[in-house]
Structure formats: structure tokens, C-alpha cells
N, C-alpha and C positions, 0 to 999 in steps of 0.2 A: 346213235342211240342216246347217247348224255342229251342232245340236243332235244330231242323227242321224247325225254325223259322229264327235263325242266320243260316246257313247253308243258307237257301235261299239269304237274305241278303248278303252275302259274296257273291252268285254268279251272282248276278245282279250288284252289284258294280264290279267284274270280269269284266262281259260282259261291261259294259261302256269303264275301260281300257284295252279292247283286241282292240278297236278302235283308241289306243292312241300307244299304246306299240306294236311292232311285233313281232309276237309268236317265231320268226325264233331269233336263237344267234345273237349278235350282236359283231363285230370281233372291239375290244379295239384300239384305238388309241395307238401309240408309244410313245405322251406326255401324255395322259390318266395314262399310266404305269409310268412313270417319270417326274412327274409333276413339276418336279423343274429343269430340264433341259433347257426345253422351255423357261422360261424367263434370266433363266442365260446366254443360250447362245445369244439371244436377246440382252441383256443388254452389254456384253461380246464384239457380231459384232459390234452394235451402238460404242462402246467405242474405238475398233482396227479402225473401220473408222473415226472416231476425231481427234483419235493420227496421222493415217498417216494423216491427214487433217491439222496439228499441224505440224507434221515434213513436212510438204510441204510447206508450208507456211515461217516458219522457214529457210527454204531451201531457198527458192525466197528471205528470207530477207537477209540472206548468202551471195548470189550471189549479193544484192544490197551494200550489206555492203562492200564487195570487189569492186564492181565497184567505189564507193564512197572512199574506201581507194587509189585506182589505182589513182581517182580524184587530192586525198586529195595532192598525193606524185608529182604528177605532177603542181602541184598547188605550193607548196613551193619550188619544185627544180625551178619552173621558177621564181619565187620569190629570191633566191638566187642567180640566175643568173643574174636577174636585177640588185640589189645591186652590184653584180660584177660588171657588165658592166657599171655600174652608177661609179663604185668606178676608172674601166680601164678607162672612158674617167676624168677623175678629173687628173686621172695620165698623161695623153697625153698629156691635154693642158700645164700641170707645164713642163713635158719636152720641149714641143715647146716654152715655155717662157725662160726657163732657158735655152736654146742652144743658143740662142740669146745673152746672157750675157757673160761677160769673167768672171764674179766672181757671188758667189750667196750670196749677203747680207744679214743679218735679218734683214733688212725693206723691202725689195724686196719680202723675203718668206713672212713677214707676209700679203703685201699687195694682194699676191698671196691667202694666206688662206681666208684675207678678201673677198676679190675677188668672192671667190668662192658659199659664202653663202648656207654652207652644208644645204641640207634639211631631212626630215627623209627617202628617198631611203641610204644615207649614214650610216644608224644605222648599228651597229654590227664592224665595221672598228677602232679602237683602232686613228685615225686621219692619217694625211699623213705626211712625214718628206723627209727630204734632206739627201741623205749620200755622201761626193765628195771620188773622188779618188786621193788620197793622195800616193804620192811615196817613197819607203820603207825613202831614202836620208833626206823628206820633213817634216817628222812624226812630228819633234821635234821641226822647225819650225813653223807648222799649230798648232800646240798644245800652242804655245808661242801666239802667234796671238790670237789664239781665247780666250785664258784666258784676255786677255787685256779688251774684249768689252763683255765677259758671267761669267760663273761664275770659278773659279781660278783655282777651282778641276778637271776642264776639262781634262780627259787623255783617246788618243784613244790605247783600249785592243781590247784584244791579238794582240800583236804586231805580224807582217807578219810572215812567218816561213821564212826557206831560200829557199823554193821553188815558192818563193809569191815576186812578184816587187814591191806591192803596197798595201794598204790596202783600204778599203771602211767601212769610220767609222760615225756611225750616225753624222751630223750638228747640226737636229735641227728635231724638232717632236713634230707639231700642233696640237689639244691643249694639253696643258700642264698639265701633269697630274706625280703624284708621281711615277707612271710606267714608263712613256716618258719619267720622270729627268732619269729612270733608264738605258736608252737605250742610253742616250746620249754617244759618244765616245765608242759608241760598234762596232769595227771592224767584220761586219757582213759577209765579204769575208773571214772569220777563221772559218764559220760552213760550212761544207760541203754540208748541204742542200740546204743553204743560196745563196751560192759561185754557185751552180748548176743551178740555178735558175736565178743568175742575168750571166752570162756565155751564157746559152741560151737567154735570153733577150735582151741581147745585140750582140746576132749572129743574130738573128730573128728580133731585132728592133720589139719589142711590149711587150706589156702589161703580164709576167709571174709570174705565183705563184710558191710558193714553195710546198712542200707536207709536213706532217705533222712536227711540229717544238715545241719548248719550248720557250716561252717569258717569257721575265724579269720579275722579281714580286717582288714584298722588301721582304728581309730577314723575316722568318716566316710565312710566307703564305703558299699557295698549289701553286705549278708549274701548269699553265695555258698553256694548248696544242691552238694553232691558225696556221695560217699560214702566210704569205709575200707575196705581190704582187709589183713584182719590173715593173721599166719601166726606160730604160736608156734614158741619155743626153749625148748627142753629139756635140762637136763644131771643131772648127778648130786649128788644129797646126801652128804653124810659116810658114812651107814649104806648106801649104795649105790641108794638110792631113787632115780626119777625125780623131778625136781622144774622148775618154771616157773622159766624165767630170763627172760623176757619176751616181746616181739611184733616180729617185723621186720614194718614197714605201709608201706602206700602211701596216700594222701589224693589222689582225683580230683575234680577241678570238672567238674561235670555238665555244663557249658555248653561247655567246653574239650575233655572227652572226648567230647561226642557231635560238636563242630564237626570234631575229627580225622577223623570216619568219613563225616560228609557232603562233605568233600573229596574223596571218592574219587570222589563224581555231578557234575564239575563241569558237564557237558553237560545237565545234567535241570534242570529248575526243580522243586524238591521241597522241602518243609517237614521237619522231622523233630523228634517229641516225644519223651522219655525217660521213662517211669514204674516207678513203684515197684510193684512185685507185680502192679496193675492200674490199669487206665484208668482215673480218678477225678482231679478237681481235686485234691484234696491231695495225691495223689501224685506230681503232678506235677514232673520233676525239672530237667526244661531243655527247650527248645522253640526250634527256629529254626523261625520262620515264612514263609509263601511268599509271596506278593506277593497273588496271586490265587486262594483257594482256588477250588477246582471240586468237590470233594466226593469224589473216588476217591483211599481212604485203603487202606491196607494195616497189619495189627497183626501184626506178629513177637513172639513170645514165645521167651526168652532164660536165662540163666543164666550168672551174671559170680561168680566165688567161691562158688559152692553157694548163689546165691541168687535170686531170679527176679527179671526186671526184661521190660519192655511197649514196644518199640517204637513208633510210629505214625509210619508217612509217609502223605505227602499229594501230591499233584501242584499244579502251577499249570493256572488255566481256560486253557485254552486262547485267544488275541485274536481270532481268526480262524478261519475254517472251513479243513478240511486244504486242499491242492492241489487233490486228486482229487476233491472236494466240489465246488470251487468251479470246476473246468474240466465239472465235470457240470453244475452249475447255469450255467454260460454256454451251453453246449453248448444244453443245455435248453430255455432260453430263445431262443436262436438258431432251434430248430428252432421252437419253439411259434409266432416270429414271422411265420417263414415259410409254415407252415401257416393262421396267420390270414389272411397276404395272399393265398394261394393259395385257399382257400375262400371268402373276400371275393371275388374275380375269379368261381372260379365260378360262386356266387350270382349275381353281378352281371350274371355271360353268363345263367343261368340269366331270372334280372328281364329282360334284356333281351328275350331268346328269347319269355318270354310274351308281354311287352305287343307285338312282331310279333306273336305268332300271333293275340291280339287285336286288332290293328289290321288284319291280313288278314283276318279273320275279319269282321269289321265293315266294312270292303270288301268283300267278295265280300255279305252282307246290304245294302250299298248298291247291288252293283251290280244284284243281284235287284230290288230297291227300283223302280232307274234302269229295266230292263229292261222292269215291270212298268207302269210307271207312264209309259215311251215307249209301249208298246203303244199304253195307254189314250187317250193324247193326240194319236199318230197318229191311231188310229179317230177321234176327236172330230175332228180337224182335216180329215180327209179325208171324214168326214160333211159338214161344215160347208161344204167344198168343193164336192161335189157338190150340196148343197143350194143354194149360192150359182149353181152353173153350171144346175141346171136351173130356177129363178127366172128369172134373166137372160136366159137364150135366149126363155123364155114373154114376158116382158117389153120384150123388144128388138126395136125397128122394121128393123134392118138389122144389116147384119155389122159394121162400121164401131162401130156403136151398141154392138154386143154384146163387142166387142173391146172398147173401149174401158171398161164397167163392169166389164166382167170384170176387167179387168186392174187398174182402181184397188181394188176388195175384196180382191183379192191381196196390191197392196199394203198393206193394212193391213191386214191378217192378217200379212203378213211385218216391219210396222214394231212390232208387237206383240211378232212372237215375237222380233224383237234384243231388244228392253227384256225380256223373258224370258230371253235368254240373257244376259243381260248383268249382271242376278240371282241367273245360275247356278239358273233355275226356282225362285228361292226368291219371295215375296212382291214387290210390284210396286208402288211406290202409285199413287194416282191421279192425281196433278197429272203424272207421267212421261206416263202412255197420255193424257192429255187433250192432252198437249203435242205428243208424236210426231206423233198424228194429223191436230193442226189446224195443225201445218208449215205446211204445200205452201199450205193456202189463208188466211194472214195477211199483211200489210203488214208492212217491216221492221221500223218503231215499235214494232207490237203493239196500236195504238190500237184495233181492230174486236176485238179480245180482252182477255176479261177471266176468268181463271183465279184461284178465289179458294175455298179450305177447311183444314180440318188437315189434318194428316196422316195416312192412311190406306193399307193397303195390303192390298191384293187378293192371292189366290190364283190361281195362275197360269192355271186356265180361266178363271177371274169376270174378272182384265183380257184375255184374248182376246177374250170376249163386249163388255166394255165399249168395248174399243176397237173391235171393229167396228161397236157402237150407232152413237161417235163418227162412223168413219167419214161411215156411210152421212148424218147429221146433218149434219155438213161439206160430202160432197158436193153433198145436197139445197141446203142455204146459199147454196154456191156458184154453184148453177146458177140458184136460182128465189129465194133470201130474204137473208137482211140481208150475206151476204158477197159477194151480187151487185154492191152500189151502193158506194159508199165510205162514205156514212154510216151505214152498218148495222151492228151491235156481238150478239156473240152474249156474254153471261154463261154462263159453266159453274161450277157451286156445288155443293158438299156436304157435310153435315152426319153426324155418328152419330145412329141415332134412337135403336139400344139397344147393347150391346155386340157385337151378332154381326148389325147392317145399319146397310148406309150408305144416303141419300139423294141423288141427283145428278140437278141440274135443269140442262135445256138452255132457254134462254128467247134468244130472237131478238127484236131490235128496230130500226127506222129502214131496215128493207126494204120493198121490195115490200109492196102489198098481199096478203092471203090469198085467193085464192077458195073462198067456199066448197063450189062445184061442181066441184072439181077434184078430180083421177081418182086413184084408190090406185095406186098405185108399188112398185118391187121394193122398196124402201127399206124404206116403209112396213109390208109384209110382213113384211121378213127385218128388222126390228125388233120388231114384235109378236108374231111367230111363234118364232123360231128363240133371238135374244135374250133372250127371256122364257122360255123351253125352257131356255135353259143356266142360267140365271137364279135358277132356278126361283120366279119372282115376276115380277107380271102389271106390263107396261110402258104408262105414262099417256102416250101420243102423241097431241097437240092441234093444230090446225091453226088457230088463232085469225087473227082479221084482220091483227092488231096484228104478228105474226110468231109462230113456233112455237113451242111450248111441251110441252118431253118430261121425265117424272119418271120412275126409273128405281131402282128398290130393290135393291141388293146386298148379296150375303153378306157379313160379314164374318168366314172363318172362322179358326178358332183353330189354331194352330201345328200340323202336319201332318207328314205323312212327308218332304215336303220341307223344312217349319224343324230336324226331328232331323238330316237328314242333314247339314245347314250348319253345325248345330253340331257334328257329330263331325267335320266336314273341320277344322274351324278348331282342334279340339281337337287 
């Protein structure tokens, strides 16, 4: 009844989820299968679109950073060009002063320099000086002269070559400085730069530089690269000629005039190179460099005294990704993370959801299983039932008599099927159904029994049948053979003969005699008939003097529809 009891149960709770679950398969997802794909590659795309979000970004700031560099170099070349042109007109008006005079006095130049009231467009310029043009004949006279009213050491060098009529040797070179003493009586028509420069300046009449040069510096120093910006004077000969009266110039340190113009970026991190005509190591004129180049340069091309000169700015690399970079790359990642755990979750509902719909699924097949296999087992039991009651009645001398067998085969059909439920219908062994059955008729000790094999276990018809072999064995015993006396001992034994049959022998001894005219029995029957039926193998029932002797061959079958099922409960 418990059996038929749960059984129902199982099938009603079935029938609820057959409304919940579809009997038909259910065909698995692709992240179902790979459940760690799904968020990987979520998290994965989230993050390739950050970075390209990152590098575009970075890009537009690229392109800003070069427009700003393009700015930056246009910005101090026209800066440099001002000071130029600030420095070319300072030089025009000293020459329209000084072409006016027949001689250029030091109180004439210096009221000229006062005059002028440099302001800082002059920054970078080394000051402005006088150089006359003195004839090769004159050297030794200008030299005599100017020692009388400066200082005594005055001597104009390198004296002319012989292909030179005259020389142009520094006067005089406002302000005064330990470089300027150095320049003094420097015959600057003996550098070929120099001489090039004022050559053209004086064909052109205007304002020319020179290209790259070496200015004086005191003994021990570093040689200072600048350049010259000459501008001639002109006055009149005896015969009314034009004629050269010399160069009012300016002498700039490369490194001093280009620092003047990078002051104006003090906000920018930028490098800034100065060259001569064109980008090339030698021409290089001065260079402040940047900390960190990054490679976005900008080349201005120029013109300082009618002559060409090559910008280059440079930017600093940048330490760090912009702002906007890096609140997109957080952003990014904030979302990427949250999408992984959000696709991990639903995968995970997803994972879960199957192994339900599989574990229902494989429920509802056990309960088919259960359904199928109660069927079968009812039938059997209720054959075996009615086989038992119409024996007994054929075999029963009175109501009393018939009551009474009936009702002990019941029970043990009923002590059988607990040890079956109790299994949960799975496997049974034998030493349980030997035990159950021979309860009711042993002594507390146990001495008149002897239960003795491996272990073994039966399929849940083969110990029904076995146990009610037992039974009716016990009964017999009880009534007529060795568990009638107190000294009677019945052995129950069995061995494996092969992997799939057992042997189980009942032997009785220190009973009763046997007779051997004694008269077949229901027992007898529904042991060789019915038991060997379920059996299916022929049962050895002996009736020996000595006491009874029964061999009994069963299945031993292999794991079934009920060992699967025990195993997927327990799984």
C-alpha cells in the first residue's frame, strides 16, 4: 500500500508539472552550451568599442595638438620677425643719421643709442655698433686717432689681405659689455660671411643678415653661433660721388634671440629650433629642447634681413591620456563590467533553467518508469495473490485452517514488499528477506538459526518469490520439522555459481523425523510451481529423513530500470 501510495503521489505532482514543462525536447541554446562565452565576448565588444572610442578621441586630440603646434611655430616665427624688423628699422634711422655726418663721434653714437630708447621688441640683439670703412693706407692712422680718446689697446684685426682695399673694423658697440670690448677693432670684411653680407647690403642698400656665424666670446667660454644684421652708410666724395662710409650692425646670439620669442608660449610645453636656409645639422642655429619629444613638429619658414631662416617647433608627448580619454575609458569599462555580470547572471539563469528542464524531464521518464513497472508488479502480486487463495481454499480442511494460511502468505508477501520499500524497489539482498521471514519463528538467541553467505542482492520480483520460498519453508518447519523441537537448527546458505545466479540451500536438522508417505502440501506446490515460475529455474524440494532439504537457483540480475533510477535520484 505505501508503495501505491507514493506512486500515486509522484503522479499527481507529475501531472501539475506536465503544465509547466513541455513533454516535446527542448533544443539548448548555444550560450546554454558555453556559458562563459556570452559574457566574455560582451565584455570583450564593450571594451574594442572604448578603446576605438579612446583612439578616436586621442586622434581629434592629435589633429588638435598639430594644429596648435602649426599655431605655436607661426606664432614665434612672426615674433622673430618683429624683433627683426624692430631691430632693421633702429638700423635705418642710425644710417640716415650717420650719412649726414662726415665723421661718426662717440658722443654722436652714444646720443644716437640714447636716442633710441631700446624697449623689449629689442631683446635677443647683442646691441647695435658702428664699423667705418677704413683704407688699407689709413689702418695705422685710424688706429693712432682712436687710441688718443678710447682705450690704447685698440688694434683693428685681421689686417686686409691683398685682395681687400679696405677693411671694416668694429668703432664702437652699444652697450657695453665684456663681449662687445671683445669685438672692438674686429675687421669684420675678413669673414667671408661677414664680407657677403655687407657686399649685398650695400648693392641693395638695406637692411642684410648674415647666415650662420661665430661671435667673439672671452677666452674660455663656449663659442656662441648668432648672426649680423648689417645696414650701410653712405655719404658723399669730394667729386660729389656716392661713396661707403661704413655699416651700422647688430650682432644676435641665436640662442638669446630665439629664447626672446619662445617666452611668448610660456603655457605650451614646446621645443623650438633655429636654422639656417634649411633643416640640416650644420645649419643648425640654436635649439631649446623639450623634455619629452612626441613627434608633432611644425617648420615655419622666415625671412630676418632679406635672408631665409627654418623655424622648427616641436610639442611635448603628452604624460597622460587627455580627460575625455580617460573618463571614456572609465566609463567603458564601468559599462563593459556591468554587462559581464549581467550576461554571467543570465547565462547562469539560463544553466540553471536547463538542468530544471532536465531534471523534470527525467522525472516525468521516471515517473513513466514508476507507472509502468507498478502496473507490472501489481499484476504479479495480484496473480500471485489469487494463486495463493485458490491453493489454500483447495488445500484447507476448514475456515479456521484457511484463515489462518491465508493470512500468514500475506504476510510475507507484505514482510517482503517493506524490505522493497524500504530500498526504494531498488536491489534487496538476501540475508534481509531470509531474516524478515524467519522472525516470527526463531528463539531470541538465534540459536535454531543459522544465516550464513556474501552478499547478494536480488531484483525486486526474484526476493518476493524468494521470500515467499522462505515463507512457506519456515512455516512447514514450524509446524512439522526442525523448528518444531528446540533442538532443531535450520542452515540457510548461498553461494554465486556464475555472475547472474545464486545458489540458496535450505537444510533442516535435529527435527522430527520425515515420513516418507507423507502427503504433498500447499507449500509444497506453491514452491515448485509458482516459485520456480517467477524464478524461472526448476526448484530442488527434498523431503529427506534426516529433515528438509530445498536448493533454489536465482537470478542474479544486472542493474535495471530500477538501479538507473536510484542513481539519478541521488544525482
Amino acid at each position: 500500500m505505501s508503495l501505491l501510495w507514493r506512486a500515486s503521489e509522484q503522479a499527481v505532482g507529475q501531472q501539475q508539472m506536465d503544465g509547466i514543462v513541455p513533454q516535446r525536447a527542448l533544443l539548448h541554446h548555444w550560450y546554454e552550451r558555453f556559458p562563459r562565452m556570452l559574457p566574455v565576448g560582451i565584455f570583450l565588444l564593450t571594451s574594442l568599442i572604448t578603446v576605438i572610442s579612446v583612439f578616436a578621441i586621442e586622434r581629434a586630440e592629435s589633429g588638435r595638438r598639430n594644429a596648435q603646434v602649426n599655431q605655436i611655430g607661426q606664432a614665434i616665427a612672426s615674433t622673430l620677425e618683429r624683433r627683426a624688423n624692430a631691430n632693421a628699422a633702429y638700423l635705418r634711422s642710425g644710417a640716415a643719421l650717420f650719412a649726414t655726418q662726415k665723421d661718426v663721434p662717440s658722443t654722436l653714437f652714444q646720443n644716437f643709442i640714447t636716442q633710441l630708447r631700446l624697449d623689449d621688441d629689442y631683446r635677443g640683439a647683442e646691441g647695435i655698433g658702428w664699423a667705418a670703412r677704413v683704407e688699407r693706407d689709413d689702418i695705422t692712422v685710424v688706429q693712432d686717432e682712436i687710441r688718443r680718446s678710447r682705450p690704447r689697446n685698440f688694434t683693428i684685426h685681421p689686417l686686409p689681405s691683398e685682395d681687400q682695399a679696405f677693411a671694416v673694423p668694429v668703432i664702437f658697440l652699444q652697450p657695453e659689455t665684456e663681449r662687445s670690448r671683445l669685438e672692438l677693432g674686429f675687421n669684420m670684411y675678413s669673414d667671408p660671411q661677414r664680407r657677403a653680407a655687407m657686399q649685398d647690403a650695400a648693392r641693395y642698400v638695406r637692411p642684410t643678415a648674415t647666415g650662420k656665424v661665430t661671435l667673439m666670446h672671452p677666452p674660455g667660454t663656449a663659442p656662441q653661433t648668432g648672426f649680423v644684421i648689417y645696414m650701410p652708410v653712405f655719404g658723399l666724395s669730394a667729386d660729389g660721388a656716392r661713396q661707403l662710409k661704413g655699416y651700422v650692425f647688430s650682432p644676435f646670439a641665436a640662442a638669446d634671440f630665439l629664447a626672446s620669442a619662445r617666452e611668448l608660449e610660456p603655457d605650451h610645453d614646446v621645443g623650438v629650433a633655429l636654422y639656417d636656409r634649411a633643416v640640416a645639422p650644420g645649419n643648425l642655429m640654436a635649439r631649446i629642447p623639450v623634455a619629452r619629444p612626441s613627434g608633432y613638429t611644425a617648420v615655419q619658414s622666415l625671412e630676418i634681413a632679406n635672408h631665409p631662416w627654418v623655424v622648427v617647433v616641436e610639442t611635448g608627448k603628452p604624460t597622460r591620456l587627455t580627460s575625455l580619454s580617460l573618463l571614456t575609458l572609465l566609463f567603458g569599462m564601468l559599462v563593459a563590467s556591468l554587462l559581464l555580470v549581467l550576461a554571467r547572471l543570465v547565462t547562469k539563469q539560463a544553466t540553471e533553467d536547463r538542468i530544471a528542464r532536465e531534471w523534470l524531464e527525467e522525472q516525468q521518464s521516471i515517473r513513466n518508469s514508476l507507472t509502468r513497472e507498478l502496473n507490472h508488479r501489481v499484476k504479479n502480486t495480484l496473480a500471485n495473490v489469487l494463486s495463493i487463495i485458490s491453493l489454500t481454499r483447495r488445500r484447507a480442511t476448514g475456515l479456521d485452517d484457511y484463515a489462518n494460511s491465508l493470512e500468514g502468505r500475506i504476510r510475507a508477501l507484505s514482510a517482503t514488499h517493506d524490505l522493497l520499500t524500504q530500498s526504494e524497489w531498488g536491489t534487496t539482498p538476501i540475508r534481509a528477506v531470509v531474516a524478515a521471514e524467519m522472525a516470527p519463528y526463531v528463539q531470541e538467541d538465534g540459536r535454531q538459526l543459522e544465516i550464513t553467505g556474501p552478499d547478494v542482492a536480488l531484483a525486486p520480483n526474484d526476493a518476493l518469490s524468494l521470500g515467499l520460498a522462505v515463507h512457506e519453508l519456515a512455516t512447514n518447519a514450524a509446524k512439522y520439522g526442525a523448528l518444531s523441537v528446540l533442538d532443531g537448527r535450520v542452515v540457510v546458505s548461498w553461494n554465486l555459481l556464475t555472475q547472474d545466479l545464486a545458489r540458496v540451500e535450505w537444510i533442516e536438522t535435529g527435527g522430527p523425523p520425515v515420513s516418507e508417505s507423507r502427503a504433498r502440501g500447499f507449500g509444497t506446490d506453491l514452491i515448485e510451481k509458482i516459485v520456480a515460475h517467477e524464478l524461472q529455474n526448476p526448484v530442488d524440494l527434498r523431503f529427506e529423513p534426516g529433515g528438509v532439504r530445498c536448493t533454489l537457483i536465482i537470478p542474479v540480475r544486472r542493474p535495471a530500470a530500477f538501479e538507473l533510477r536510484a542513481n539519478r535520484q541521488e544525482r
